[in-house]
C-alpha positions as MATLAB code, in Angstrom:
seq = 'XXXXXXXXXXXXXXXXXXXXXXXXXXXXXXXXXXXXXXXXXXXXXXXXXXXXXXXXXXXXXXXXXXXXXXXXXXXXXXX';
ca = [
       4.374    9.465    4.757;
       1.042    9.157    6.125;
      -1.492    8.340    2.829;
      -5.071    8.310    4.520;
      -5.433   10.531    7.808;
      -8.953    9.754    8.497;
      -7.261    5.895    9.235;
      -3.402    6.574    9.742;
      -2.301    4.639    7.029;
       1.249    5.294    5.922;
       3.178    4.357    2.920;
       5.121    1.704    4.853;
       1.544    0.138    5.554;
       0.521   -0.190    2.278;
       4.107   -1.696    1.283;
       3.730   -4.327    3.833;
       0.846   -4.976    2.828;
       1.125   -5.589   -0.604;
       4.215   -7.404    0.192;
       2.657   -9.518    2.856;
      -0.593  -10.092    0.243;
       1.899  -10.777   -2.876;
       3.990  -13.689   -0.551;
       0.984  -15.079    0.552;
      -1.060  -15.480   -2.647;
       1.283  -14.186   -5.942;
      -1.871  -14.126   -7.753;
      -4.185  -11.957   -5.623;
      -5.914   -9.373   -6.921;
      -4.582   -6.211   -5.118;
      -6.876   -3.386   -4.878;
      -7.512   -0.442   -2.084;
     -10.313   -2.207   -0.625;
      -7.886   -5.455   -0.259;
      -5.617   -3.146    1.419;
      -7.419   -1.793    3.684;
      -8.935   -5.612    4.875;
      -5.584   -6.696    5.449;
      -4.880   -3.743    7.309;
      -8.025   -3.988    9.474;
      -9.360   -0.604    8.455;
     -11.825    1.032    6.224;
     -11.950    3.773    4.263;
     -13.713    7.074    5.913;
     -13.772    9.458    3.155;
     -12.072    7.948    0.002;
      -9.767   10.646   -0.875;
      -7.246    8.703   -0.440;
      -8.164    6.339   -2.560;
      -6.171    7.339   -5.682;
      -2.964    7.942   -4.246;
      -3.263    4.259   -1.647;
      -3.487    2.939   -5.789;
      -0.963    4.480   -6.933;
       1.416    3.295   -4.054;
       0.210    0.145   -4.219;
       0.417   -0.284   -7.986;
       4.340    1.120   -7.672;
       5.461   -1.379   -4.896;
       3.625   -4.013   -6.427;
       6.016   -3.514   -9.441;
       9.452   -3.010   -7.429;
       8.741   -6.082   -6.202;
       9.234   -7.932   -2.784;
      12.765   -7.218   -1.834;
      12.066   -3.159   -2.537;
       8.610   -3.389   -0.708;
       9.717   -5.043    2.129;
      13.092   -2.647    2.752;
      13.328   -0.017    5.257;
      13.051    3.324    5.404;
      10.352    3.150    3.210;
       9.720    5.792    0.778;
       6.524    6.881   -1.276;
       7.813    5.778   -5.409;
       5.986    8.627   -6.316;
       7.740   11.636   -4.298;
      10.430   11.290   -6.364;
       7.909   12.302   -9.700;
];
């Protein structure tokens, strides 16, 4: 699912990400703008902005094994 169109971030991104973030460092403090760094990107509009935290905050708490599995689906499409 793409999450910010002005950058093409998907939901897979943001789950590697925080996965990638969370093996390197357990105790980093994840937040969009962290995201987006380790992505390379930055944020054109912000509307995204509440929905790349709420992914982020969901496959922070699955946990690495759930983050880093393929296909990769948004934890909140099933609310």
């Amino acid at each position: 699912m793409i999450v910010c169109s002005c950058t093409m971030i998907t939901s897979k991104d943001i789950a590697e990400a925080v996965s990638a973030l969370r093996t390197a460092d357990p105790f980093v403090v994840l937040t969009p703008g962290t995201i987006y760094r380790h992505l390379g990107k930055r944020p054109s509009c912000g509307s995204c902005l509440p929905l790349i935290t709420k992914l982020m905050v969901a496959y922070d708490e699955e946990g690495p094994s759930s983050a880093a599995s393929v296909p990769h689906r948004s934890p909140i499409e099933d609310s």
